[in-house]
C-alpha positions in Angstrom: -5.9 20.1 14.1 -9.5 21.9 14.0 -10.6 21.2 11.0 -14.8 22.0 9.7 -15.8 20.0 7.1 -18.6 21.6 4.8 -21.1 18.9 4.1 -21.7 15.4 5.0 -22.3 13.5 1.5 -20.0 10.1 0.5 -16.9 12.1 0.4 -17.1 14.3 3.5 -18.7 11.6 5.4 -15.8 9.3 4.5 -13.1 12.5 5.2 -14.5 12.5 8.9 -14.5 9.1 9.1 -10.6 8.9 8.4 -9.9 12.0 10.3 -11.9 11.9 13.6 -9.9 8.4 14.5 -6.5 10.7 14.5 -6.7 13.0 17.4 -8.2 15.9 15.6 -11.1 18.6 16.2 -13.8 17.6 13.5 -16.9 19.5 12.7 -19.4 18.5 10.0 -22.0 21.1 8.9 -24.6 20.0 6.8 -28.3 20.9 6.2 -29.4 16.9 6.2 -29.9 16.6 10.1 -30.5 12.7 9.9 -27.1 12.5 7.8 -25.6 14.4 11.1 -26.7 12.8 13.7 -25.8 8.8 11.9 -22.6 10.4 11.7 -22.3 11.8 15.4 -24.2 8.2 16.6 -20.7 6.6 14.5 -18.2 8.9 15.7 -16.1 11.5 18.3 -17.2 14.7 16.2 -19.6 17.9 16.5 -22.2 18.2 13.8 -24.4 21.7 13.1 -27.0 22.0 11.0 -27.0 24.7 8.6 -26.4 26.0 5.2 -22.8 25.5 4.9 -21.9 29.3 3.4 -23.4 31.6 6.1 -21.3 33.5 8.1 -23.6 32.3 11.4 -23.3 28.8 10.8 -19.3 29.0 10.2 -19.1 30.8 13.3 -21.4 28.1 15.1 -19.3 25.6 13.7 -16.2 27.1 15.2 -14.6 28.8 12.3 -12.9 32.0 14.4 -10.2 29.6 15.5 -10.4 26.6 13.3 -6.8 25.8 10.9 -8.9 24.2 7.7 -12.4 24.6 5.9 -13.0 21.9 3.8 -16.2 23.0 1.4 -16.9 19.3 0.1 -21.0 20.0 -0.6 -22.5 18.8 -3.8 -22.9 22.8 -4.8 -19.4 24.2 -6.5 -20.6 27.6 -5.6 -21.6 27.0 -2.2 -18.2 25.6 -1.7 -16.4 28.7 -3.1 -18.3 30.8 -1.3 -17.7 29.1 2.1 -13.9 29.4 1.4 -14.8 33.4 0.9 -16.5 33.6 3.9 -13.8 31.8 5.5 -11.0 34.2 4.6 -13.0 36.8 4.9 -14.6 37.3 8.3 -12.8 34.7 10.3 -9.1 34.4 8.5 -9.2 30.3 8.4 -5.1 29.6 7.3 -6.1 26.6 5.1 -8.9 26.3 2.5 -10.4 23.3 0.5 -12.9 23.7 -2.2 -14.2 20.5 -3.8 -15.1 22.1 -7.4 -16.2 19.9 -10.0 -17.3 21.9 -13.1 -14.5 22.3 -15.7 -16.6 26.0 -16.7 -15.0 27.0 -13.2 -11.5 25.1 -13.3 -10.5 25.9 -16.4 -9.9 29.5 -15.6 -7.0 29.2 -12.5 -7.0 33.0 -11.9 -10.5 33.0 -10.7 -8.9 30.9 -7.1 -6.3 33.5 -6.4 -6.1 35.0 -2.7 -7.7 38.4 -4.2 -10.6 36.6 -6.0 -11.8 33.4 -4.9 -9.3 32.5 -1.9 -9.4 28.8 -2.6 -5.6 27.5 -1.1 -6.8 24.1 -2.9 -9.3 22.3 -5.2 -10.3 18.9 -5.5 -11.9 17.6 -8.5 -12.8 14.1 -7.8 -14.1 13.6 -11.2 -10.5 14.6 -12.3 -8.8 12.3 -10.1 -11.2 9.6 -10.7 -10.5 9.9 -14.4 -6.7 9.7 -13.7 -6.9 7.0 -11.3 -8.8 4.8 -14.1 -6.4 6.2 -16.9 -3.7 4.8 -15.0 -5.3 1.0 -14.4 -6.2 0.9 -18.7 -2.5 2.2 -19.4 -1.4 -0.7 -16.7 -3.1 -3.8 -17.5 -3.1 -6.9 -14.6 -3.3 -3.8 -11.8 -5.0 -3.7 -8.8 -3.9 -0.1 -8.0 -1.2 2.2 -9.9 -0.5 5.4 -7.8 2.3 7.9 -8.9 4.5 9.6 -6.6 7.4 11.7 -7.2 5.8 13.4 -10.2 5.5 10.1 -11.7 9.0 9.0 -11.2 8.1 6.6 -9.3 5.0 4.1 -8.4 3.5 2.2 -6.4 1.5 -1.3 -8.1 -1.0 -3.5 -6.5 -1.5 -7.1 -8.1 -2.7 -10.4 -7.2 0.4 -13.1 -7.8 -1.0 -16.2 -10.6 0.7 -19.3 -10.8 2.2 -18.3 -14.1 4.4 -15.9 -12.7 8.0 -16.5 -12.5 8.5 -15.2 -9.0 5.7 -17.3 -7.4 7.0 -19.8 -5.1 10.0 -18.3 -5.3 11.5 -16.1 -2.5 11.7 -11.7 -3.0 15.7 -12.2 -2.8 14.9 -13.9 -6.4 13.9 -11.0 -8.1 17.2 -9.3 -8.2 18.5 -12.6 -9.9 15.6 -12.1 -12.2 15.8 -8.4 -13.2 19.5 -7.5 -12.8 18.7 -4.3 -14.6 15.9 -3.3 -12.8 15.6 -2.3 -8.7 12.2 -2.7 -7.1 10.8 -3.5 -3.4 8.0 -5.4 -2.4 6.4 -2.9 0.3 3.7 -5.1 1.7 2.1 -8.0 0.6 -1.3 -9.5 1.8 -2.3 -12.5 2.4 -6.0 -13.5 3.1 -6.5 -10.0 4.2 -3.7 -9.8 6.2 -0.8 -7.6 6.2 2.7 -9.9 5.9 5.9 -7.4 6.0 8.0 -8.6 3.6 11.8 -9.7 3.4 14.1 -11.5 1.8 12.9 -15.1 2.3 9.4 -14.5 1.9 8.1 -17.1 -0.6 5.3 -15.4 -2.9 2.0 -16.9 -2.8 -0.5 -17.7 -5.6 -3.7 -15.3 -4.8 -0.9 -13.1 -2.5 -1.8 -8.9 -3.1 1.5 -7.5 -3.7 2.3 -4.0 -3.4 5.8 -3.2 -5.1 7.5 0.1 -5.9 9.7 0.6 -8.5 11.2 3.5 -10.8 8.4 4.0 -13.9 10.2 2.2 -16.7 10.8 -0.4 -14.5 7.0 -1.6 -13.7 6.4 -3.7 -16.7 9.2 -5.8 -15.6 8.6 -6.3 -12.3 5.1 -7.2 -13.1 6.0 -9.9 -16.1 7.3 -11.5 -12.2 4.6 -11.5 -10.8 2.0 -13.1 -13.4 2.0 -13.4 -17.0 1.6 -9.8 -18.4 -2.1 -9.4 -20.1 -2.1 -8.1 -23.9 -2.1 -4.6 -24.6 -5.1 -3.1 -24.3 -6.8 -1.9 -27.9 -10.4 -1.9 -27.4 -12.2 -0.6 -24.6 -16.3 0.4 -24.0 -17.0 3.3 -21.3 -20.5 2.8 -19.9 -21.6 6.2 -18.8 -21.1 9.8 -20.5 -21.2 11.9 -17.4 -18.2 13.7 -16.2 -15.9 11.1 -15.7 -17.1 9.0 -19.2 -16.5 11.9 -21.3 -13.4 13.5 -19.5 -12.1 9.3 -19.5 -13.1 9.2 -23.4 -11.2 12.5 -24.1 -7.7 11.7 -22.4 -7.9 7.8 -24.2 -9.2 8.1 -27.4 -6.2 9.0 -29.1 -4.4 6.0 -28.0 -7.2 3.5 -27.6 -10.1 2.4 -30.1 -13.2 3.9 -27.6 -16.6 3.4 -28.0 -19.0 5.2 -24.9 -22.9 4.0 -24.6 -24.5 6.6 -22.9 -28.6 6.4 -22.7 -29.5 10.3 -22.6 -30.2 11.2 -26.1 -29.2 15.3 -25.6 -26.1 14.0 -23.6 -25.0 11.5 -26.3 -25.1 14.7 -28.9 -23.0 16.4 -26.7 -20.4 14.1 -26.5 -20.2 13.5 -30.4 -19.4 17.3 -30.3 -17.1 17.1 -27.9 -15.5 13.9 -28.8 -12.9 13.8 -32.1 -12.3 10.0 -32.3 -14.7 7.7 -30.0 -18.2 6.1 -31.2 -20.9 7.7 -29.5 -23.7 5.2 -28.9 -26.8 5.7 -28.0 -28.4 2.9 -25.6 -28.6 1.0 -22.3 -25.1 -0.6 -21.4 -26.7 -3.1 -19.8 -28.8 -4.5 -23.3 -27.3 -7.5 -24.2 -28.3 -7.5 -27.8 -26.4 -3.9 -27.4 -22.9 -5.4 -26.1 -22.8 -7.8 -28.3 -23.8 -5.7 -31.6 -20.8 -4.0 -30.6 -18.0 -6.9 -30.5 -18.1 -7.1 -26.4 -16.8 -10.7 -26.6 -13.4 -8.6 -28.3 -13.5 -5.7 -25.5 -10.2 -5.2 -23.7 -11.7 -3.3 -21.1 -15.0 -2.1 -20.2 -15.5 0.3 -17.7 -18.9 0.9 -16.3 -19.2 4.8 -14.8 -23.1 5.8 -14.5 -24.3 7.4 -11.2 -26.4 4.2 -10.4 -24.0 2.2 -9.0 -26.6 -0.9 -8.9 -26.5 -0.3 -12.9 -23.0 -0.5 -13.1 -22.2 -3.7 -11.0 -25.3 -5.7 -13.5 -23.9 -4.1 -16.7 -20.3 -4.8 -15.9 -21.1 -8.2 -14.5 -23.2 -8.6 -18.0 -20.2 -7.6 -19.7 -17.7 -10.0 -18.1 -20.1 -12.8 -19.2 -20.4 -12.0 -22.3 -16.7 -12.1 -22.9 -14.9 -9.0 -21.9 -11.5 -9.2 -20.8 -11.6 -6.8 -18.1 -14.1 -5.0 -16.3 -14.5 -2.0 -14.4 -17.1 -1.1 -12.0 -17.7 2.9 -10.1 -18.9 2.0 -6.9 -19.7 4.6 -4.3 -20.9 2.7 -1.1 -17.8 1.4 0.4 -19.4 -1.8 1.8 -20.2 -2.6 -2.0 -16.3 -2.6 -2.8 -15.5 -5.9 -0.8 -18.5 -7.6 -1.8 -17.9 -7.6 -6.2 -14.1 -6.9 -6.3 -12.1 -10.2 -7.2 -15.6 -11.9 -8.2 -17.0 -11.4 -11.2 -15.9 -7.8 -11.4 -12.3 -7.4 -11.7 -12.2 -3.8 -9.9 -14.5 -1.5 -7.9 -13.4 2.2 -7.8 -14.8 3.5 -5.5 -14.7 7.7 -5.6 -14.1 8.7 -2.3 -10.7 6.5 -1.8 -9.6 8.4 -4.6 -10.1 11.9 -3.0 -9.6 11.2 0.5 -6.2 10.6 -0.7 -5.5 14.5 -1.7 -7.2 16.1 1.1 -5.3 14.2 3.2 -2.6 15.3 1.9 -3.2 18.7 3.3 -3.9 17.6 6.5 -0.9 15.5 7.0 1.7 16.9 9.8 5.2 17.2 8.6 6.0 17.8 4.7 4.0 15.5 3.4 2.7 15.8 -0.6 1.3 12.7 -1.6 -1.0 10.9 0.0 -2.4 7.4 -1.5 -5.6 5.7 0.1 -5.3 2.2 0.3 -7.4 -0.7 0.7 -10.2 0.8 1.4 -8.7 3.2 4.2 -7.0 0.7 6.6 -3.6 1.0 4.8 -1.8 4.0 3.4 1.2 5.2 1.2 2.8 8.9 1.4 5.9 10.4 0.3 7.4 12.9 3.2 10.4 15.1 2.5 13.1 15.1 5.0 14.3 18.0 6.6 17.2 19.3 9.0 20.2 17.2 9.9 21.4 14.5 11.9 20.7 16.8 15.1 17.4 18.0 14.4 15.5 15.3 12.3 15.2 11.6 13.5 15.7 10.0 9.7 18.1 12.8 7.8 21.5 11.4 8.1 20.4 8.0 9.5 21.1 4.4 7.4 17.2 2.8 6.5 18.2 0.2 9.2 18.3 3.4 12.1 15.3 4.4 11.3 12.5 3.4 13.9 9.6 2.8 12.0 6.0 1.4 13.5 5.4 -2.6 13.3 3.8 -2.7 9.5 5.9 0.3 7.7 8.1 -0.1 5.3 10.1 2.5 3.6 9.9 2.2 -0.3 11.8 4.0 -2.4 13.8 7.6 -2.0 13.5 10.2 -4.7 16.6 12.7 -4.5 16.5 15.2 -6.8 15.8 13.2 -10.2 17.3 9.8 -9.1 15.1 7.4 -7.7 16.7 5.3 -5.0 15.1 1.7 -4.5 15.5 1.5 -0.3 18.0 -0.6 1.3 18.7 -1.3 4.9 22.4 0.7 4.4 20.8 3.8 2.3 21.4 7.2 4.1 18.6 9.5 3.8 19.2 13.1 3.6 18.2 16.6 3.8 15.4 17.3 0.7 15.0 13.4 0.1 11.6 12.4 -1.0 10.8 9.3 1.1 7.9 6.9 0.0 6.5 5.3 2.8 3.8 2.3 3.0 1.6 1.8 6.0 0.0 -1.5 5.9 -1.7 0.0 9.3 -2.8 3.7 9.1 -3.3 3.4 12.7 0.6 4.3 12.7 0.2 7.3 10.6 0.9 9.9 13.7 4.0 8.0 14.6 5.7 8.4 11.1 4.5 12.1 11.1 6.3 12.7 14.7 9.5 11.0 12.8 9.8 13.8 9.8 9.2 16.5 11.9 12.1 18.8 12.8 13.1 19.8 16.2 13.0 23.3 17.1 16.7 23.9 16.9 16.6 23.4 12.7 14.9 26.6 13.3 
């Protein structure tokens, strides 16, 4: 696939980085030549410099015959305009806008194919706000990503010795939850992938990746470690984008305080805001956190643009008694280093989005695509097409099915039921099938096995 990526910041850099490894025709335009040529000195790709919404630079880039502009710049309206151009003088089938201003998303009509021909938007702040939503709403998880609508999910969490299932082998679970059908999908161990089956005995410190229908997660997790109290009380440090957007989904169900050091931007959000406590401070003052009952905090969640600021205030925060804390982190290499330490997660942005622009880039019908582990593993839910003639999984038992070394198959969503796999489940035509890749690497290879052979046609 030809694909042009419009800028070369965190997320576009990372977008090239997972792309450029699988076979595909990457440009990156930016106007930051150093930025270009650190990324050309890294990887397989072509790089021009320019200012990513002229028609001269699109054409330089390649745009009369390229499948997919992605405008990911830190301009909204350069990226809308690139998509224009796009459509407009070189007819590109597939275009990506990232747009992060809700003054612009809130009105849907302005992206239509007779207006701004955007075929799809990214809000990273959005899905950033979700993804943490999800981890406050979860409490003892690693990762919660929803497929099927949110029918089903997938949940990351480290195995403690207090968990029923530890030392225990994965045939137990059943014998533990008779009501409730789940699969381990991969399990690491010491940073190494372990494909699971029956007789795999779960280890304390093991990362365990299970999916499982939604009202059966809380279960499945009471298995895996003694569940942590409801959260009640949590502390946002940060009112940017993602503070207040974060403060506005939780504060009806959550007692929210947000500490936010800009006195204009603190005004706004007690406008904005109906039921959080708007304070007015440094989140990394002491006297500050523990003014405000930190020692009693559920969960505080550090999201400022200075990522150095968040690691020292959540790290302060942890010290001082909070039960779990959240860091935004946006240099990758930072993720490794704090996660697991003091710092019980690092969310890092661009793991987050890469995860829906993949999604459009994916071959086959693929429409969710989950990041994982900082881009060596993945999770995607591909629908199956054809029949038994033209499609190498529809009418085939789990156990036909010849998936790459490290894949497992998950779960099966047909129609409303979710289907836990099993090696004798038959998968057919329309079935949602969640994947895990515990090696991206193999990411072409399960695209290859849902595509249909020209005779379906």
């Amino acid at each position: 696939m030809k694909i042009i990526i419009l800028g070369a910041g965190q997320v576009g850099g990372s977008v090239a980085t997972n792309l450029a490894n699988e076979a595909n025709d990457i440009t990156v335009v930016d106007e930051n030549p150093a930025i270009l040529q650190d990324l050309q000195d890294r990887l397989d790709i072509r790089t021009v410099t320019g200012h990513a919404s002229y028609p001269e630079t699109l054409a330089q880039a390649g745009a009369d015959d390229a499948d997919m502009v992605l405008a990911v710049t830190s301009s909204d309206e350069t990226n809308m305009i690139a998509c224009q151009v796009a459509y407009t003088l070189f007819h590109t089938p597939t275009k990506i806008a990232r747009v992060r201003s809700l003054e612009y998303l809130r009105h849907a009509r302005l992206f239509a194919q007779d207006a701004l021909p955007v075929d799809v938007l990214i809000s990273p702040e959005q899905l950033v706000t979700d993804y943490i939503e999800r981890l406050i709403d979860n409490p003892g998880a690693l990762q919660v990503l929803d497929f099927a609508g949110g029918r089903v999910q997938l949940v990351a969490m480290r195995a403690f010795y207090d968990g029923p299932l530890v030392g225990h082998e994965l045939r137990d679970l059943k014998k533990h939850l008779p009501g409730a059908d789940a699969r381990v999908a991969a399990i690491f161990r010491r940073g190494k992938p372990i494909v699971p089956s029956g007789d795999t005995v779960i280890e304390v410190d093991d990362e365990v990746f299970f999916i499982a229908a939604y009202k059966h997660i809380r279960g499945v997790m009471s298995e895996l470690r003694k569940l942590d109290k409801p959260v009640k009380r949590v502390i946002l440090a940060g009112g940017g984008n993602i503070g207040m957007r974060l403060a506005m989904t939780i504060e009806g169900r959550y007692q929210v305080k947000i500490i936010e050091r800009n006195e204009d931007r603190t005004r706004l959000l007690s406008e904005k805001l109906d039921k959080a406590i708007v304070l007015l401070g440094d989140a990394a003052d002491e006297e500050l956190l523990l003014d405000e009952n930190i020692e009693n905090t559920d969960v505080f969640c550090a999201l400022t643009n200075d990522e150095e600021a968040n690691i020292l205030s959540a790290m302060l925060a942890k010290r001082l008694g909070a039960r779990k804390v959240m860091s935004l982190i946006n240099r990758p290499s930072y993720v490794d280093l704090v996660q697991s330490q003091t710092i019980d997660i690092a969310i890092s942005p661009q793991q987050a989005t890469i995860g829906s622009l993949l999604t459009h880039v994916r071959r086959g019908d693929v429409v969710v695509v989950h990041s994982l582990r900082r881009g060596a593993a993945e999770a995607i839910e591909a629908v199956a097409h054809g029949d038994r003639n033209s499609s190498k999984v529809v009418g085939r038992t789990i156990d036909e099915i010849k998936l790459p070394a490290g894949t497992t198959i998950g779960a099966i969503v047909r129609g409303e039921e979710v289907i836990i796999a099993h090696h004798d489940i038959v998968i057919e035509s329309d079935d949602h099938v969640i994947l895990f890749l515990a090696n991206k690497k193999c990411i072409q290879e399960v695209e290859r096995l849902f595509q249909v052979g020209v005779t379906f046609f």
